[in-house]
C-alpha positions in Angstrom: 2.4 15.2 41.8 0.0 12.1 41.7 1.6 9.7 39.4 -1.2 7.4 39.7 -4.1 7.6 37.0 -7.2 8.0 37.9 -10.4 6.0 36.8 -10.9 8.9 34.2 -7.8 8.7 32.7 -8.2 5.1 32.0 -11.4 5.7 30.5 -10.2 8.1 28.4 -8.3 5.0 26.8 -11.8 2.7 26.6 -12.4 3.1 22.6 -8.5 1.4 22.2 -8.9 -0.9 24.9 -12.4 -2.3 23.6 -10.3 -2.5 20.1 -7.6 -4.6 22.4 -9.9 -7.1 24.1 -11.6 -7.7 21.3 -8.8 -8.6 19.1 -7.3 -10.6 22.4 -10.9 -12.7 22.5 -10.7 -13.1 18.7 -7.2 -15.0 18.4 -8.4 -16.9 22.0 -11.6 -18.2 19.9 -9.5 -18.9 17.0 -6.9 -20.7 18.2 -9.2 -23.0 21.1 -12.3 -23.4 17.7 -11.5 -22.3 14.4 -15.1 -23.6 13.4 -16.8 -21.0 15.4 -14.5 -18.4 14.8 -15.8 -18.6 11.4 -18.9 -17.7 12.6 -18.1 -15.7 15.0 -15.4 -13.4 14.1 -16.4 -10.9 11.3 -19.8 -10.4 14.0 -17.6 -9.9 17.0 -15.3 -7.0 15.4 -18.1 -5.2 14.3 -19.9 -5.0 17.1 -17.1 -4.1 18.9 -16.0 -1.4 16.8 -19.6 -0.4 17.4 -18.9 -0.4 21.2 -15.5 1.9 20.5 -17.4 4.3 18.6 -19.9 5.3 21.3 -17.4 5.0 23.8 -15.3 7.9 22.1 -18.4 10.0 22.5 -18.7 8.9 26.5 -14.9 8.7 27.4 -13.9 11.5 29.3 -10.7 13.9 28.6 -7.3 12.6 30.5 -6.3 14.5 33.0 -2.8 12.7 33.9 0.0 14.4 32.4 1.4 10.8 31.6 -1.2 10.5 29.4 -2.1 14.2 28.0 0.8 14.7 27.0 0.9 12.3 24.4 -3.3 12.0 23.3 -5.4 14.5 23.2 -9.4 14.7 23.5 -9.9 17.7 21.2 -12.8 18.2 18.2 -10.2 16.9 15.7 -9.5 13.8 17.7 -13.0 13.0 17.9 -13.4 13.8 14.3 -10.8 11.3 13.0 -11.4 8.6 15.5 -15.3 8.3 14.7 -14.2 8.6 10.7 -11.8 5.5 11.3 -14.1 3.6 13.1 -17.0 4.1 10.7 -14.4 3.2 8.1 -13.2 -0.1 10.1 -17.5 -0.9 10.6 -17.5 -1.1 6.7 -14.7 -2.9 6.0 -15.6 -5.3 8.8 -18.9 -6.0 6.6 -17.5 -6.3 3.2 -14.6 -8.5 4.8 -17.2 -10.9 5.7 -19.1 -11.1 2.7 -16.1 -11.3 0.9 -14.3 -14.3 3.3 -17.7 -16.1 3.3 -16.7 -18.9 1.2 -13.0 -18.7 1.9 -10.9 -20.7 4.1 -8.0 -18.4 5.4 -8.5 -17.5 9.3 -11.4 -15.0 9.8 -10.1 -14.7 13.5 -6.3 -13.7 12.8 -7.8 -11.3 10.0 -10.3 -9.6 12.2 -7.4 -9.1 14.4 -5.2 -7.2 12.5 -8.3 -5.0 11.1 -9.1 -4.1 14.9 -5.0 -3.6 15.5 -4.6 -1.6 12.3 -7.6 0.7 14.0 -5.9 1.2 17.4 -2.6 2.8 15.5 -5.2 5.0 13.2 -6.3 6.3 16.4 -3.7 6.8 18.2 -2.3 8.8 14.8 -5.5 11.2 15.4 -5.4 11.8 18.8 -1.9 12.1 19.1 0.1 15.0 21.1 3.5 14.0 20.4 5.7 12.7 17.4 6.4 9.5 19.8 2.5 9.2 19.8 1.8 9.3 15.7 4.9 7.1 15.2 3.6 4.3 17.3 0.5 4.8 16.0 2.0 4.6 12.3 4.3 1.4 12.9 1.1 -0.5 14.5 -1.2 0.3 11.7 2.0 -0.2 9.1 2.9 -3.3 10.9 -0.8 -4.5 10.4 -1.6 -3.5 6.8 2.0 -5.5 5.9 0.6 -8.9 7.0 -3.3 -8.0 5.7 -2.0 -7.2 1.9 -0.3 -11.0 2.2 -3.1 -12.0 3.8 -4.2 -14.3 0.7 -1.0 -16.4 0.0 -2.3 -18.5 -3.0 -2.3 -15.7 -5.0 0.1 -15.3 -7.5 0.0 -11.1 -6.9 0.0 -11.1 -3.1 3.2 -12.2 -2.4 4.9 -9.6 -4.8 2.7 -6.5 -3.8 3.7 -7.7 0.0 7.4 -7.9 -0.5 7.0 -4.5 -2.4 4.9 -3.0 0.4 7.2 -3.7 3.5 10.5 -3.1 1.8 9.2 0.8 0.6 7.5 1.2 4.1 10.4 0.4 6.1 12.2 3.3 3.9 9.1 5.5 4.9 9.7 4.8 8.3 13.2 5.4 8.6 13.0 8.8 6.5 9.9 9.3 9.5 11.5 9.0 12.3 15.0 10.2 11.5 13.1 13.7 10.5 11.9 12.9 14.2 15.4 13.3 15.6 16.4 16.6 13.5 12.8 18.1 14.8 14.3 17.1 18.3 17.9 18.6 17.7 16.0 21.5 16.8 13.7 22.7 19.4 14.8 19.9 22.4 11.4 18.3 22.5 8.9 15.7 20.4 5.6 17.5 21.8 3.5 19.2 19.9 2.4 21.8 22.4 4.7 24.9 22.1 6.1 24.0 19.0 5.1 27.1 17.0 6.3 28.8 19.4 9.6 27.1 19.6 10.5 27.1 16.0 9.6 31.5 16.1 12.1 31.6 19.0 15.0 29.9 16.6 16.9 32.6 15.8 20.1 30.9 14.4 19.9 29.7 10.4 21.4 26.5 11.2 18.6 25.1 14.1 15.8 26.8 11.4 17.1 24.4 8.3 17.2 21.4 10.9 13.6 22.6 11.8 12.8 22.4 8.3 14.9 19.4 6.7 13.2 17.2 10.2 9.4 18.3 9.0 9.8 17.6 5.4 11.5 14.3 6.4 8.8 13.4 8.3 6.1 14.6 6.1 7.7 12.4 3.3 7.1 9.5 5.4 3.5 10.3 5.8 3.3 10.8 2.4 4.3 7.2 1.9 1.0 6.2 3.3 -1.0 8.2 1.2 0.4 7.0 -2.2 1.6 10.8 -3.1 4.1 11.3 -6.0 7.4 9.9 -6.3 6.5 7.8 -3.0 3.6 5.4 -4.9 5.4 3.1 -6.7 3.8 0.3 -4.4 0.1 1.3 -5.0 -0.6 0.0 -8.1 1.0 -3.5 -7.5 -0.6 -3.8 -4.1 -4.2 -2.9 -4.9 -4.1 -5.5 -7.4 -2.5 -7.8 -5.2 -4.5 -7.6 -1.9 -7.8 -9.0 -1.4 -10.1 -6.1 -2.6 -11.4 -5.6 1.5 -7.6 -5.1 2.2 -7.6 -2.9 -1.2 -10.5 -0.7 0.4 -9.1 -0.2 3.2 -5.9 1.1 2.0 -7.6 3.3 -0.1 -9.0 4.8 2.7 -8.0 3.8 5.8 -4.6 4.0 5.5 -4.5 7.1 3.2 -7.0 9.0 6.1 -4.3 7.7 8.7 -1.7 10.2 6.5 -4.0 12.6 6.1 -4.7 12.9 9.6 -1.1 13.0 10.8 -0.3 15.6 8.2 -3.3 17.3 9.5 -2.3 17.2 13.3 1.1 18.3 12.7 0.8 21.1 9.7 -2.6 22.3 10.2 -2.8 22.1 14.1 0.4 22.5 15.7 2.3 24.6 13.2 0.1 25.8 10.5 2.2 27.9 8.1 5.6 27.6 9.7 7.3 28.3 6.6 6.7 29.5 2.7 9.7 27.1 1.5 8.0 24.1 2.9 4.6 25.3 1.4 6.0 25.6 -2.1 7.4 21.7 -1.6 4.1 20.6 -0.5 2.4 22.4 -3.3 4.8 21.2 -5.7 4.0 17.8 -4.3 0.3 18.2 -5.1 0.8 19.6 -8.6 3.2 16.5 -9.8 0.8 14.1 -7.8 -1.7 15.6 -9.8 -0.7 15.5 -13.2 1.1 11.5 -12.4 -2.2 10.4 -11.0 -4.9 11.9 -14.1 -2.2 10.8 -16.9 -1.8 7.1 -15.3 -5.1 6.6 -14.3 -6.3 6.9 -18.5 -4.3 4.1 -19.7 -5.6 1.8 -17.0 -8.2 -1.3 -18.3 -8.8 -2.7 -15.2 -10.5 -1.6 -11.9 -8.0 -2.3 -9.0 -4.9 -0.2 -10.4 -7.4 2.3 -12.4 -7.9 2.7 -8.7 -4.6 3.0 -7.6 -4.3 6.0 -10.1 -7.0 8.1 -9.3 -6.4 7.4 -5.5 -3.1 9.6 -6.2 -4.7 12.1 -7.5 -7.6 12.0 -5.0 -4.2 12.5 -2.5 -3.1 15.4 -4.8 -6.2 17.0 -4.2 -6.2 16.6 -0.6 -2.2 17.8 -0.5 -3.9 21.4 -2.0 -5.4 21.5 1.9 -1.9 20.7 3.2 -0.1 23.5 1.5 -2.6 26.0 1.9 -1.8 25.6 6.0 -2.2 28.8 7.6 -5.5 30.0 6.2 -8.6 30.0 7.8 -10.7 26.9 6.6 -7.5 24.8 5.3 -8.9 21.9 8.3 -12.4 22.1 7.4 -11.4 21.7 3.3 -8.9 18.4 4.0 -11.8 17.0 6.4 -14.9 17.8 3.7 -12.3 16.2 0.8 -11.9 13.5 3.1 -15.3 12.3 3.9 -16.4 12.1 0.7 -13.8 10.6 -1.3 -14.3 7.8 1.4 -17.9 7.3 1.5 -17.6 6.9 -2.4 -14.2 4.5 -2.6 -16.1 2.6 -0.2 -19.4 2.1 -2.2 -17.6 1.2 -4.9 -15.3 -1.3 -3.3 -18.3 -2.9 -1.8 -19.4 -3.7 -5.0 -16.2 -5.3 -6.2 -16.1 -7.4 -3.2 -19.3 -9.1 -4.6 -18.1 -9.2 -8.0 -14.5 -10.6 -7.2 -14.2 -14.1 -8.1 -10.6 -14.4 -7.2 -7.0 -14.1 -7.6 -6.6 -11.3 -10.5 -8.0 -7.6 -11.3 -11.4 -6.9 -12.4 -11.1 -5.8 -16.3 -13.5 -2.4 -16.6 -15.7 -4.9 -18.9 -16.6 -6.7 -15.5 -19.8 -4.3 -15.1 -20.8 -4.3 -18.4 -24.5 -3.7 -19.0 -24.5 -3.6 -14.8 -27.8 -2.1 -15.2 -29.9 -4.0 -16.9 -29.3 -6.6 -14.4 -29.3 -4.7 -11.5 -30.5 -1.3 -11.7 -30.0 0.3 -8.5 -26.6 -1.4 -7.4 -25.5 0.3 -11.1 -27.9 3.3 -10.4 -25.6 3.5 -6.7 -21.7 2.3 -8.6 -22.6 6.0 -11.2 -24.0 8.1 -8.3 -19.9 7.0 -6.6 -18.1 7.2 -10.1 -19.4 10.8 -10.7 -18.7 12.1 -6.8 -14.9 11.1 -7.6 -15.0 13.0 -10.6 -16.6 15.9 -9.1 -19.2 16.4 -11.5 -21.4 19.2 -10.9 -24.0 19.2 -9.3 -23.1 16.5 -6.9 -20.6 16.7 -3.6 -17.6 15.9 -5.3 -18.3 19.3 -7.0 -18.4 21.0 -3.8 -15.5 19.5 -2.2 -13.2 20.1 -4.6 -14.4 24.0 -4.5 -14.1 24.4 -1.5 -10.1 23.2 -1.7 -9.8 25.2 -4.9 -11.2 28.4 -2.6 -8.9 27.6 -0.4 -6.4 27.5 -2.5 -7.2 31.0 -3.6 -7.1 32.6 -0.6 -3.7 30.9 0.1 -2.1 32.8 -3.3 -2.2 29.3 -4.8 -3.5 30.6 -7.9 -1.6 27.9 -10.5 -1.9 25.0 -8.6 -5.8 25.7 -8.2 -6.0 26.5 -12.4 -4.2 23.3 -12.5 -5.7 21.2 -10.5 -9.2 22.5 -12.2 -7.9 21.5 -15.7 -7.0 17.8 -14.6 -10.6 17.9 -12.6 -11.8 18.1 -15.8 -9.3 15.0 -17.3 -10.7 13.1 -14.5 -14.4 13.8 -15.4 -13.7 11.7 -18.7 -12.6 8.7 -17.6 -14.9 8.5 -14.9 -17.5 8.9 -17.3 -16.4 6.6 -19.5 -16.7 4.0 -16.4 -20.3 5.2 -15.8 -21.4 4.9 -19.5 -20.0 1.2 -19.0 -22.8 0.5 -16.4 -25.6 1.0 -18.9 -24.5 -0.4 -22.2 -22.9 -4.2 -23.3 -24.2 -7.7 -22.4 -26.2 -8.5 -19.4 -24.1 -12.1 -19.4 -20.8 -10.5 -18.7 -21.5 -9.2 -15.3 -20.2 -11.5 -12.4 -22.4 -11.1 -8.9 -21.4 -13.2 -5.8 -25.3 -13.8 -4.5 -23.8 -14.3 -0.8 -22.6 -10.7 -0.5 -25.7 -9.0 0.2 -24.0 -7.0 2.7 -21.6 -5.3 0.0 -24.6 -4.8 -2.1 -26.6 -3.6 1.1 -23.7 -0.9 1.4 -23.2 0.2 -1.8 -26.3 1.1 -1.9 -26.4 3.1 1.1 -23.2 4.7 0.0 -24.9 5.8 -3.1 -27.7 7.1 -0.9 -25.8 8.5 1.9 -24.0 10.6 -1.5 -27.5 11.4 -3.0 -28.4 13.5 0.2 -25.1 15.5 1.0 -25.3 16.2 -2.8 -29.1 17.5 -1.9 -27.7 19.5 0.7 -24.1 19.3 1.4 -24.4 22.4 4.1 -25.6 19.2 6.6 -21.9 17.7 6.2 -20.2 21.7 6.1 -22.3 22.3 9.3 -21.2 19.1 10.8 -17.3 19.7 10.1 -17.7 23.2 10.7 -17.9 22.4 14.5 -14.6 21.0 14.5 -12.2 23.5 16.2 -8.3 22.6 15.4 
């Protein structure tokens, strides 16, 4: 056997190692002129994000068994990494209106963004448990020093502290379900593994099987803020800076989505009925936690936090519902959505945060009579989250509660249809916010015209798959996990 790579196999690896340079170049530039890194940072990692993304689409598929057996070039990798690196293009933007006037290091920052994208990834191409764990500690290890990015703020160093203590719990429930999976079946691949949990014919190596997957989905489930792992949400969205906010809310929470995806809807869709019933039982208390919570809350940054856990409630529906035709294409629909709208919204925050704090719900006021279109754009996001009919949200969420239907999840889709319509209310109540109240009390940043410049595309980009969302079901339809 050739254990030499070819030039193809090293291309295969071009979208991470543009992420690499870049970030190397970055901290160079930094440390040698701070000045120009100032300038020069925020343009640099977008542009070479850019260069990643149409690099996935030209890098050929490894051939080297050193390296296929631990990424994979499938429709499912390409999916998640052009959704991550869209998602790290946005964030890029709104980070640099938001650090426009700021004097923390725009260099070191744009690094960890480009280093948190490597480990997302690597999570969504990955072929092995080894794989998705390194992929998860790079992007954890990132994210930990991001949220304390901003260290004269009176929240940050809290919601930090708060954030690497529960992780490191995360990761130790992860990888320790890891090492059961192994006793189990005597490998960490994820080719073969169906197969090798049917051929377990002993009760003993079947509850290892089990108690492994369900350790390391609960580490997973960390990352996506799902109920009773989310006690650090609500402290850390309020704490971070609200790019850092944004991208947890997505970024992070697609990363978990995606490696729950790879594992239970790829490699071992349906393994079990017990572990379905946890995982739906997961979604319904995530559910009812995240509606309930998310009423009480006055202020946008931990109202947020809320309905992100129910958002991942929804999303869990896909994961228990593994095994059925569709379950993939549901998860991925959900997915898109939900981000493209929790983006155009957090775009809009960047340009109205003024500082350390939370933005009270009173912050957007009368946001219309000001600036119709930004508030015409913040409604158009407020009612996709709610999935208010006739828009894509509504879609989305049907096509999970079908889903659901067709899995014999009949109460958890009655459920989750009841607290879809809890959610409607306070969205709306946010949206009738936007047109009502004192033109005075809205606070706009004027240098972020690039948040602005997004949100309104968001609201746009939301407008037309609510015109015709068969163009994004047509799109995701091609995806063949």
């Amino acid at each position: 056997m050739n254990t030499n790579p070819a030039l193809q196999d090293y291309l295969s690896l071009s979208p991470m190692a543009i992420l690499l340079l870049s970030g190397l170049v970055l901290i160079v530039i930094e440390s040698l002129s701070p000045k120009f890194s100032r300038k020069s940072a925020f343009p640099i990692a977008f542009l070479s994000i850019i260069a990643a993304l149409i690099s996935s689409y030209l890098a050929p598929e490894p051939t080297h068994p050193y390296i296929s057996a631990f990424i994979v070039s499938d429709s499912p990798a390409q999916f998640f990494t052009s959704f991550f690196l869209v998602v790290g293009a946005v964030i890029a933007l709104i980070s640099a209106s938001f650090f426009k006037q700021r004097t923390e290091s725009h260099g070191e920052y744009a690094f960890l963004l480009l280093s948190s994208l490597i480990g997302l990834i690597l999570i969504g191409a990955s072929a092995d448990f080894l794989t998705l764990f390194l992929g998860l500690e790079i992007l954890s290890l990132a994210l930990y020093v991001l949220v304390a990015y901003m260290k004269t703020w009176s929240k940050t160093h809290e919601a930090a502290i708060k954030f690497f203590l529960l992780g490191s719990m995360a990761t130790a429930f992860l990888i320790f379900g890891v090492a059961l999976i192994y006793g189990a079946t005597g490998t960490t691949r994820f080719e073969g593994l169906l197969e090798k949990y049917g051929a377990l014919t002993d009760a003993p190596s079947r509850v290892l099987f089990i108690s492994g997957s369900a350790l390391f989905a609960l580490g997973l489930l960390f990352k996506a803020a799902v109920v009773p792992f989310h006690f650090w949400a609500p402290d850390v969205y309020a704490g971070a800076a609200t790019p850092v906010t944004a991208f947890l809310a997505v970024g992070s929470k697609a990363g978990a989505f995606a490696g729950l995806a790879r594992v239970f809807l790829i490699t071992i869709p349906g393994f079990d009925p017990v572990f379905s019933t946890m995982i739906a039982l997961a979604a319904a208390i995530t559910l009812l936690y995240g509606n309930i919570l998310a009423i009480r809350q006055r202020a946008f940054r931990r109202f947020f936090a809320y309905s992100g856990i129910s958002h991942s409630g929804f999303m869990l529906i896909a994961i228990a519902a593994a095994g059925e035709g569709g379950a993939f294409e549901a998860l991925a629909f959900y997915l898109t959505v939900y981000s493209v709208a929790t983006l155009g919204v957090f775009s809009l925050f960047t340009a109205m945060d003024a500082g350390d704090g939370d933005i009270p719900f009173e912050s957007v006021q009368g946001l219309f009579k000001r600036s119709p279109w930004i508030a015409l754009a913040f409604a158009l996001s407020l009612l996709v989250l709610a999935g208010f009919p006739p828009f894509v949200g509504f879609f989305a969420k049907f096509i999970l509660f079908k889903v659901a239907y067709t899995k014999g999840l009949i109460w958890l889709m009655v459920l989750a249809l009841i607290l879809t319509v809890i959610s409607s209310y306070y969205y709306f109540r946010l949206v009738l916010l936007l047109f009502k109240g004192a033109v005075d009390q809205v606070r706009i940043r004027p240098e972020c015209s690039l948040s602005f410049a997004f949100a309104c595309l968001a609201g746009v980009l939301l407008l037309i798959l609510s015109l015709s969302p068969d163009r994004l079901t047509t799109l995701i339809g091609a995806i063949k996990p």
